[in-house]
C-alpha positions in Angstrom: 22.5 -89.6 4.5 22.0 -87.4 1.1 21.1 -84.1 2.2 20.3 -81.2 0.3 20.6 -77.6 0.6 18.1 -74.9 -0.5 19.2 -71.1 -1.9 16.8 -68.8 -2.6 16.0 -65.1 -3.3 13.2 -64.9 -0.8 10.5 -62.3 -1.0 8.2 -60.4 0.5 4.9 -62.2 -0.2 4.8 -65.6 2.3 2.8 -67.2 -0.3 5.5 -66.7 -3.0 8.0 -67.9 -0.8 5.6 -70.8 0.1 5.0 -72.5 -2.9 8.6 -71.9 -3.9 10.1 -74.2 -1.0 7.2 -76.6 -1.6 8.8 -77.1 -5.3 12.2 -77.1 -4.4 11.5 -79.7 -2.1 9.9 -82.1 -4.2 12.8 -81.5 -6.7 15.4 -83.0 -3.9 13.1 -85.7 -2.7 13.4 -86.8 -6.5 16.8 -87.1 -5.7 16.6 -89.1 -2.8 17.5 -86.7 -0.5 16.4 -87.7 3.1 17.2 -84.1 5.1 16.7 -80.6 3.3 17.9 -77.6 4.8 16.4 -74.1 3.6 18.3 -71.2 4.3 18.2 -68.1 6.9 13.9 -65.8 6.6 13.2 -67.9 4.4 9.4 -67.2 5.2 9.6 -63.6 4.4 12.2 -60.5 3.9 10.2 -57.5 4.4 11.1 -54.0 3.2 11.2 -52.2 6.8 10.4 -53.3 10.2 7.1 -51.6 10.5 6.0 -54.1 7.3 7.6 -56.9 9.2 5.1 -56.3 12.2 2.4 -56.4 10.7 3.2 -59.3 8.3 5.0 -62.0 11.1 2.6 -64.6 12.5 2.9 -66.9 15.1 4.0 -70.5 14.6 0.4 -71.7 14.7 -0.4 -69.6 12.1 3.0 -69.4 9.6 1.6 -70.6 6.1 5.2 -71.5 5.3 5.9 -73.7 8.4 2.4 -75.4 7.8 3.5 -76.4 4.2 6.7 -77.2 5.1 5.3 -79.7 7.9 3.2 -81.2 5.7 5.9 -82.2 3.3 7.9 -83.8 5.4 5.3 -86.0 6.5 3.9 -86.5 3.1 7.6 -87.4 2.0 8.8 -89.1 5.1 11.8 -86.6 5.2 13.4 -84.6 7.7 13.4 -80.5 7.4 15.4 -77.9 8.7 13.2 -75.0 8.2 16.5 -73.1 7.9 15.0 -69.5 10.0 11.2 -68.0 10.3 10.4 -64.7 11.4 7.9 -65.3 14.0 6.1 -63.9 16.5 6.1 -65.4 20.3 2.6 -65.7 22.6 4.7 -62.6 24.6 4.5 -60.4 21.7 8.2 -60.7 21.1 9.6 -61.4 17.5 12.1 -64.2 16.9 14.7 -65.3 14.2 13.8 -69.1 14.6 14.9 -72.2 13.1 12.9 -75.2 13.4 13.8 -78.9 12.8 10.6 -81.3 11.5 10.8 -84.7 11.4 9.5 -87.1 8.8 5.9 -87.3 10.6 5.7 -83.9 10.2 5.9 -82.9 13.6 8.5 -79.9 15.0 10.7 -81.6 17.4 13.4 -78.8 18.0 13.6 -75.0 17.7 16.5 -73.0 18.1 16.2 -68.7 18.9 19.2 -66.8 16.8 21.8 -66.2 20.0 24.2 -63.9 18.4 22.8 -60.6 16.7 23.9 -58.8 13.5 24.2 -55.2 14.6 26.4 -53.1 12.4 27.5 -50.7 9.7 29.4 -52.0 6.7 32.0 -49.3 5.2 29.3 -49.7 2.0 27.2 -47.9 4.4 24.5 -51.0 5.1 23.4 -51.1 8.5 21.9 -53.9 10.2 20.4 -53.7 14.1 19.2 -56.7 14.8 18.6 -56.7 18.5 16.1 -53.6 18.4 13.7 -55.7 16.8 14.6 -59.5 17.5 14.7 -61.4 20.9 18.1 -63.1 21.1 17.7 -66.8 22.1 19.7 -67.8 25.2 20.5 -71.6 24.4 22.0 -73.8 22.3 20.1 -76.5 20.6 21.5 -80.0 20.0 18.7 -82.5 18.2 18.0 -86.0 17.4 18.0 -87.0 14.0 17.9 -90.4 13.3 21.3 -91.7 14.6 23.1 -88.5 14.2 23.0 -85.4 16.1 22.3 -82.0 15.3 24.0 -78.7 16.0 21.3 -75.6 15.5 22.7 -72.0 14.4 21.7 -69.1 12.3 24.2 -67.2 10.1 25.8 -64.2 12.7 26.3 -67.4 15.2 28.9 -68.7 12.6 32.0 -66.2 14.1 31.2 -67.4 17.7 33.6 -70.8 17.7 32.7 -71.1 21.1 29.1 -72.2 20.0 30.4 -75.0 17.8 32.9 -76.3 20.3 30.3 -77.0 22.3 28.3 -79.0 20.1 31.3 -80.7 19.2 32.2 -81.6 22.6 28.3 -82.3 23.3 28.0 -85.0 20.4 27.1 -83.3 17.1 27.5 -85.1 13.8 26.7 -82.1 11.8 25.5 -78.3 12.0 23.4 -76.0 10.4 24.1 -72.3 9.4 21.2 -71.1 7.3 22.3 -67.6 6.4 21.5 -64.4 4.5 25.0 -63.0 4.2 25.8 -59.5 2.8 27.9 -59.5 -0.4 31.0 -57.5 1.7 31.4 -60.3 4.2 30.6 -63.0 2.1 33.2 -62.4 0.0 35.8 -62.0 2.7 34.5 -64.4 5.2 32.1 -67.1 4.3 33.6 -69.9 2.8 36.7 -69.2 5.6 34.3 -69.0 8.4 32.4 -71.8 7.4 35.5 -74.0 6.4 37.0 -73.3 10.4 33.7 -74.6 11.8 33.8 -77.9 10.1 37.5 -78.3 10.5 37.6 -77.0 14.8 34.7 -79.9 15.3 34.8 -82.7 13.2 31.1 -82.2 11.9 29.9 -82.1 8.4 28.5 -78.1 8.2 25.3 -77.4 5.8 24.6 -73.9 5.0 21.7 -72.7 3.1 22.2 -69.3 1.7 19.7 -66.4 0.5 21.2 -64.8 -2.9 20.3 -62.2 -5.4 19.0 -58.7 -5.0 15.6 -59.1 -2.4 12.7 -56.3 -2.5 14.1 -54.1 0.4 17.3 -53.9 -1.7 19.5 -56.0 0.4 21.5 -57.9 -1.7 22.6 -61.8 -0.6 25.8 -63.6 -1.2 24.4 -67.3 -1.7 27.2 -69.6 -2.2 25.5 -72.3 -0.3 27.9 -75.3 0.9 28.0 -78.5 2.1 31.6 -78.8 3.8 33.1 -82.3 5.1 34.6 -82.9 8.7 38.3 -82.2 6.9 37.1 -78.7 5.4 36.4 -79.9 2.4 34.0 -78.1 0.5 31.5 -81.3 -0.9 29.1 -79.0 -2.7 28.6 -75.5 -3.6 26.0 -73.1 -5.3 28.2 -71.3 -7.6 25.8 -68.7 -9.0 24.0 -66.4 -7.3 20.4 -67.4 -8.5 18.0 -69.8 -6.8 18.7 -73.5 -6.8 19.8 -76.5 -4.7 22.8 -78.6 -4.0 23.5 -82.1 -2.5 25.9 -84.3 -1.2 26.2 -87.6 0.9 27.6 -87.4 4.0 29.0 -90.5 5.7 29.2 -90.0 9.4 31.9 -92.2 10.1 34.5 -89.3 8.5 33.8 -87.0 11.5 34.9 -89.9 13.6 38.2 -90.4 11.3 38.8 -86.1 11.4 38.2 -86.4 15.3 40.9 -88.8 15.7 43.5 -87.6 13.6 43.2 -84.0 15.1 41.9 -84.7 18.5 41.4 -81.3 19.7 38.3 -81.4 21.4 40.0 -83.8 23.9 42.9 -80.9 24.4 41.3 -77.8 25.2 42.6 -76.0 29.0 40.9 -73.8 31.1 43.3 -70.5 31.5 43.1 -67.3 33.1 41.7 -64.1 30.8 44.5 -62.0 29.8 45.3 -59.2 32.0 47.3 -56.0 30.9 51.0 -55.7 31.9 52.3 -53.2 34.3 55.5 -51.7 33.8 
């Protein structure tokens, strides 16, 4: 399968962001590529929280989703629309990501579990639970042959996630991200190497880059890592772009069996504190 993945510098302005997936896409379907993975808001990156509640829509009613269902139908491809912003019919906000399938239809949708709340020593603070709903299950999809492991950037330093895809059948994962600059530069490409290496699976991970309009600034370095670790394809600058690769599923079978350590994991006791 040649699979593609998708950085960008998204905006504020849906629209903008819109129209710029809708040409990236039909860059890599040029290219043959039969699944493209955007990366983590890729819908909209507001400046404050307020401006995000008034700008998030429903799935129903997300312009970007809408386009983005319509091209894979119109190019018989399958989409990871890597994270939307949305709002829920219970008035709850969610970081989403949603799989389509080459008719255009959503068949799986995954609720960011693990939330970024902290303060860098650069003095950036994120608190993502006081204005997401954390989702409460993992998602494992169909596509085509292969299976699916569903994530969203934070979810990347919880192993235990992966393991269990791993152990549950995925081929490959997803980790659409928008990564600060301080930990990309000391943990993504480690992070995201571990994953790939602990399961077996082929990891794609779409990255926001550049400088946004709320100031954050993204680390990009999208990659498309191999079952061994090996990185297969990687954004090198930190503008807007895409990347691809070919992944042949039968590796993750190979990487499985040399290092079989999905079939050697023991339950043990939680460590206790020693008495004198």
């Amino acid at each position: 399968m040649k699979v593609a993945c998708v950085q960008m510098t998204t905006t504020t302005d849906s629209a903008v962001n819109c129209a710029a997936m809708v040409a990236v896409l039909r860059e890599a379907v040029a290219q043959d590529v039969a699944f493209i993975a955007f990366p983590e808001t890729c819908n909209f990156m507001e400046r404050g929280h307020k401006a995000m509640r008034a700008r998030v829509q429903s799935e129903a009613d997300d312009i970007c989703l809408a386009a983005l269902r319509a091209e894979a139908a119109a190019h018989k491809i399958w989409v990871s629309a890597g994270s939307l912003i949305l709002a829920t019919p219970e008035g709850h906000v969610v970081n989403r990501s949603l799989l389509i399938n080459p008719q255009g239809q959503v068949v799986a949708r995954y609720d960011k579990i693990h939330m970024f709340d902290v303060v860098l020593d650069n003095g950036e603070r994120h608190q993502e639970s006081a204005h997401y709903q954390a989702g409460a299950a993992a998602v494992l999809a169909k596509v085509g042959a292969q299976h699916l492991g569903m994530s969203i950037c934070y979810d990347v330093r919880f192993g235990e996630l992966y393991r269990a895809y791993a152990q549950a059948g995925a081929d490959f994962l997803i980790v659409p991200s928008a990564f600060t600059i301080p930990t990309g530069q000391a943990h993504w490409h480690i992070l995201l190497r571990a994953r790939a290496i602990e399961t077996g699976c082929f990891v794609l991970a779409a990255a926001q880059c550049g400088t946004h309009e709320n100031g954050r600034r993204t680390y990009g370095h999208s990659l498309i890592i191999d079952p061994w670790g090996r990185v297969l394809a990687e954004a090198l600058e930190n503008n807007p772009c895409f990347i691809t690769a070919s992944l042949d599923f039968s590796q993750g079978a190979k990487a499985r069996q040399q290092v079989p350590s999905l079939l050697h994991g023991r339950n043990f006791k939680m460590p206790s504190l020693s008495k004198d």
